[in-house]
N, C-alpha and C positions, 0 to 999 in steps of 0.2 A: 504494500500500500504506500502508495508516493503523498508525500504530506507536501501542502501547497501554502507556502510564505507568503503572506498578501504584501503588495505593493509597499504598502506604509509603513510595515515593520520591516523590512528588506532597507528602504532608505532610512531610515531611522535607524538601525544597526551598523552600517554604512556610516554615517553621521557620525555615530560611536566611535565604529574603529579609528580616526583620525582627531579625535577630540581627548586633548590630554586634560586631567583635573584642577591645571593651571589656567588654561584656557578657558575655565569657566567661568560667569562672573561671578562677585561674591553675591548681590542680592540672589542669585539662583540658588547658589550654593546654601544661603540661608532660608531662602524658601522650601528647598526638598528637604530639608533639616526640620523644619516645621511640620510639611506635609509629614513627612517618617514620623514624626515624634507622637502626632496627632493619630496616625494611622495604629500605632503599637497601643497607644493610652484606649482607642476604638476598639481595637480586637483586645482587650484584657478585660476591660468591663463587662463586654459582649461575652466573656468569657464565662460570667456569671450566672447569667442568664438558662434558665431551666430545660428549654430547649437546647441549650449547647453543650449545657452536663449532659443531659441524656446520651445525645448526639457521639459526643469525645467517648462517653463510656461504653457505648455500645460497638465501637469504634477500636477501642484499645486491643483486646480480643483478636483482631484482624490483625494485627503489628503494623510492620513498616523499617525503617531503617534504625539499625539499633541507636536506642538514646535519644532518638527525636523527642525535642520539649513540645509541650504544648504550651503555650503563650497563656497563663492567668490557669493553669490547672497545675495540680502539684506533681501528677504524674508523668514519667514519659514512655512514650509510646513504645514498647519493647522491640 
């Protein structure tokens, strides 16, 4: 099965490859700093929530890569 990279991410990786972490400017730099920051404080809270214990626990069972954390749960996934 041949997996098809759409247009956008193709030139957007492209972009990447030639963009050093100097080169970017600092409000960006502080911006994905924010966006990250906000994104992790999101999925931890979220993490609480009744539907996502269920969810994670019914889940754990299944594994995955040894040691994987789950973000806001004490376990990790075996």
């Amino acid at each position: 099965m041949q997996k098809i990279i759409p247009d956008y991410l193709r030139e957007f990786c492209g972009f990447l490859e030639h963009t050093s972490y100097s080169g970017i400017p600092e409000n960006v730099k502080q911006r994905a700093r924010l966006v990250l920051a906000d994104s992790i404080a999101a999925i931890a809270g979220g993490s609480v929530e009744p539907e996502v214990i269920t969810l994670t626990n019914n889940l754990l069972p299944e594994g995955g890569e040894p040691g994987v954390s789950v973000i806001g749960m004490d376990p990790c996934i075996p």
